[in-house]
C-alpha positions in Angstrom: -90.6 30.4 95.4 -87.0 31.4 94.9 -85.3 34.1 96.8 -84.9 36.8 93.9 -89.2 36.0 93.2 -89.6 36.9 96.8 -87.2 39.6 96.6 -89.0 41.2 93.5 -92.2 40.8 95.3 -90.9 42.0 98.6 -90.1 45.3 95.7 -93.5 45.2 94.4 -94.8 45.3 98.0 -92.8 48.7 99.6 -94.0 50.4 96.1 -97.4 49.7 96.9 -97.2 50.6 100.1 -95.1 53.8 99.6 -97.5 54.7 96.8 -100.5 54.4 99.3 -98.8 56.2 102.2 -97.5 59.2 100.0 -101.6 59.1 98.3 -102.9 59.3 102.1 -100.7 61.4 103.2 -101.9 63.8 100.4 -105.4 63.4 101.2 -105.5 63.6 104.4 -103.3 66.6 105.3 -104.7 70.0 106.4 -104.7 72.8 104.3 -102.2 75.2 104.4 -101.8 78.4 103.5 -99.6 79.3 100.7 -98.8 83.1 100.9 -99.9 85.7 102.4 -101.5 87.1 99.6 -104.5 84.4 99.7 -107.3 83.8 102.2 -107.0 81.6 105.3 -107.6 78.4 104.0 -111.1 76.9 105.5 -110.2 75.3 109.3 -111.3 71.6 110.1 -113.3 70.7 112.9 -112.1 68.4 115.2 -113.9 64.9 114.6 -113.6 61.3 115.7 -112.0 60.9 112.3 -109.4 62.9 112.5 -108.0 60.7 115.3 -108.0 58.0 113.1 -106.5 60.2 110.2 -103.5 61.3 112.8 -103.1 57.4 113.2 -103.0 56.2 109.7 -99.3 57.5 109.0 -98.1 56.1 111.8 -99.7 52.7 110.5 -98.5 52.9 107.4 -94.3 53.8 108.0 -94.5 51.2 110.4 -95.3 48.9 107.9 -93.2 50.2 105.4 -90.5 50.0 107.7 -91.4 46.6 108.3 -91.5 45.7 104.4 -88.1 46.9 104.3 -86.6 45.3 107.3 -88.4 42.0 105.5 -86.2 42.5 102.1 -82.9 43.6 104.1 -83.3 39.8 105.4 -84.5 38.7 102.2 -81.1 40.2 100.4 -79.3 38.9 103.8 -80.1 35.4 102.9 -78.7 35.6 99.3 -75.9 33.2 98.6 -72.4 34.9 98.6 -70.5 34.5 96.0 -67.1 32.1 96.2 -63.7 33.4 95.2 -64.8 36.9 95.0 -64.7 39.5 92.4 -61.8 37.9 90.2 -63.7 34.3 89.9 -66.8 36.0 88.9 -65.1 37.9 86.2 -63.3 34.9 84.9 -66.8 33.1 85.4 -68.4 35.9 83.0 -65.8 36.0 80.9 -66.5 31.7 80.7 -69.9 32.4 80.1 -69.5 34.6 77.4 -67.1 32.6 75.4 -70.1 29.8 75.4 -72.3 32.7 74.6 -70.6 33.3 71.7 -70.1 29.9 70.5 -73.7 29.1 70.9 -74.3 32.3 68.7 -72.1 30.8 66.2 -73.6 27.9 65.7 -77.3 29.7 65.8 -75.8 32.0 62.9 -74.9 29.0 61.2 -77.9 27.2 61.5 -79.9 30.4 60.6 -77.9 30.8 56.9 -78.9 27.3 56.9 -82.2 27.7 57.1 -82.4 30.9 54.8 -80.7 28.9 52.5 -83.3 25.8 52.2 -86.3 28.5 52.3 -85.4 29.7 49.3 -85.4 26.4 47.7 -88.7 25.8 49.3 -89.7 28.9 47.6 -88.5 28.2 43.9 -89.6 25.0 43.8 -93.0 26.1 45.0 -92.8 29.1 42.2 -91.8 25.9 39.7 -94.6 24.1 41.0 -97.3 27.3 40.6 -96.0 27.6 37.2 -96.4 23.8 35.8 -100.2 24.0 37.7 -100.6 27.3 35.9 -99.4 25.7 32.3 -101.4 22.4 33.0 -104.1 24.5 33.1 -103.5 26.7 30.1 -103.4 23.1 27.9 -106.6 22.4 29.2 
């Protein structure tokens, strides 16, 4: 797998994880009360579970932090450029100039191709109509 794969699915990986660890977070977090003007929300009682629940953050930064420290190598091990900003600019600007002469010559070929379908199409319409009055003789 190539680096910028990896590094899209390194992506796709801290958004998962993020997603999950904001969604827990949600669910599991005590109620609170929003103004004084409502009841006490309902208190939980202490359980086994809410050990675990206390734990499960902790899990889950940790291995977001880990995801991330994962891409920081991943983009770490990306090949630097040579020659810097003003040989990727005349690279681009290389690269465009064959861009546009491939477009040319697709253009080209394009009105070339317009061009024979609708010769394709009269003598179809030439053909229909010497069927059609073969017919009509009959």
């Amino acid at each position: 797998m190539d680096i910028i794969s990896q590094l899209q699915e390194q992506v796709n990986t801290i958004a998962a994880l993020a997603f999950n660890t904001f969604g827990t977070l949600q669910r599991d977090a005590p109620p609170v009360r929003l103004s004084p003007n409502y009841p006490e929300p309902p208190s939980q009682e202490p359980t086994e579970d809410n050990a675990t629940i206390a734990e499960q953050p902790k899990l889950m930064s940790a291995a977001l932090v880990k995801a991330a420290k994962q891409f920081d190598a991943l983009v770490a091990a990306l090949p630097l450029s040579d020659g810097g900003e003003e040989e990727q600019l005349k690279r681009i600007a290389e690269l465009q100039a064959e861009n546009d002469v491939v477009g040319q010559e697709l253009q080209k070929q394009l009105q070339a191709a317009e061009k024979e379908l609708v010769q394709v199409q009269e003598l179809f319409s030439q053909v229909a109509d010497n069927c059609l009055n073969l017919k009509k003789a009959d």
